[in-house]
C-alpha positions in Angstrom: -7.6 3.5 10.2 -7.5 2.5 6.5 -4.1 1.7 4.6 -3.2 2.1 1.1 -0.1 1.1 -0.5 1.9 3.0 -3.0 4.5 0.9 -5.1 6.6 2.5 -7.0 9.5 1.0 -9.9 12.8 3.4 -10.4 16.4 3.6 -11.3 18.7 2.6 -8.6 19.8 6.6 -8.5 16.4 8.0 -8.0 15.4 5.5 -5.0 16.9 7.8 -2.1 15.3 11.5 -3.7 11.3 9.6 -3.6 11.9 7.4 -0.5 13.0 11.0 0.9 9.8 13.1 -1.0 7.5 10.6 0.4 9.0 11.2 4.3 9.0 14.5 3.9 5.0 14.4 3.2 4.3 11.9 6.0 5.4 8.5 4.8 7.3 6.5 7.7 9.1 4.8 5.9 9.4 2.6 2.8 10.3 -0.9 2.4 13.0 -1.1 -0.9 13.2 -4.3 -3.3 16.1 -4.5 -5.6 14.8 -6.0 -9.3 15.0 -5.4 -13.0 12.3 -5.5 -15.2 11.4 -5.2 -19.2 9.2 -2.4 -20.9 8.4 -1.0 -23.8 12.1 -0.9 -25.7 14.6 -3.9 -25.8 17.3 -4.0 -23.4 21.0 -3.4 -25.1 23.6 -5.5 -25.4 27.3 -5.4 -25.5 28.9 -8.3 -27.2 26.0 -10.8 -26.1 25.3 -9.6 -22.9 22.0 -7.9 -22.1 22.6 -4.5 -20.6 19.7 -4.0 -17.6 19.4 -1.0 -15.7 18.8 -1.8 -12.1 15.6 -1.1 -11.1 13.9 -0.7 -7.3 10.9 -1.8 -6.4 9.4 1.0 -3.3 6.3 0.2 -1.0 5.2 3.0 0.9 2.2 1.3 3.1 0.4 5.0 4.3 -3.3 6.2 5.5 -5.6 6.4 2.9 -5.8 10.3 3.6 -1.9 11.0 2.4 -2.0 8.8 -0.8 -2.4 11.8 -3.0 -0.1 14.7 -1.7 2.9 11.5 -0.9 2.0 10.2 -4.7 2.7 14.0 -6.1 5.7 13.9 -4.0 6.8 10.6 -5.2 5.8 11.7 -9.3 7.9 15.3 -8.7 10.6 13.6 -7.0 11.1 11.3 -9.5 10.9 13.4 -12.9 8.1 10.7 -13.7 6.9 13.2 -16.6 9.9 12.1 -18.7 9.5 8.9 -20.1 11.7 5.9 -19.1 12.1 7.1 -15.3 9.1 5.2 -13.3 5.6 4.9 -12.4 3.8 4.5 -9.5 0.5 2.9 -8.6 -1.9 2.7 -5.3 -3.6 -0.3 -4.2 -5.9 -0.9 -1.4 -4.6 -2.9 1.9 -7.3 -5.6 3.7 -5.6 -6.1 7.1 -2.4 -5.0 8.6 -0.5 -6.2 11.5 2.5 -5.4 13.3 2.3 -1.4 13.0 2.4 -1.3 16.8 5.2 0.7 16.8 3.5 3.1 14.9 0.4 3.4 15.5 0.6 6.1 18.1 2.4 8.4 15.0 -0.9 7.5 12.9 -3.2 8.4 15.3 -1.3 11.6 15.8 -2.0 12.6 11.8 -5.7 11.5 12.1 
């Protein structure tokens, strides 16, 4: 079976609705990375101290065949058509190991 990954960067308060968009369109799960990042507009600061929102960073490792419907999941969920809320991006996975656990649920969807 071939593996894509689908990482995603959001606010903090949007994490839970696309973690739970993805599931509901076959993800098994996502692995979450707390982080804060820089785009296209300064941060703000208050008396000398940079003002970051907290950002997540959300890997979705899923078969190949459910990259599109959980990425349209993940885009809805998210309100990624306003600017400023996230993106998301797929890249392709060589090798995986220790998916024993859910490999029968794979095979299932195949």
């Amino acid at each position: 079976m071939k593996f894509k990954v689908i990482i995603s960067t959001v606010k903090t308060d949007v994490t839970d609705r696309i973690v739970d968009a993805a599931k509901e369109t076959g993800a098994t799960g996502a692995t979450i990375i707390p982080g804060r990042g820089t785009g296209i507009h300064e941060a703000k600061s208050f008396f000398g101290l940079i003002l970051e929102a907290q950002t997540d960073l959300v890997m979705f490792l899923i078969g190949e065949h459910l990259v599109e419907a959980v990425l349209k999941a993940i885009y809805r969920a998210g309100h990624f058509e306003k600017p400023g809320t996230g993106i998301a991006f797929v890249l392709p996975v060589e090798q995986v190991v220790g998916l024993e656990s859910q490999i029968d649920h794979f095979k299932e969807e195949v």
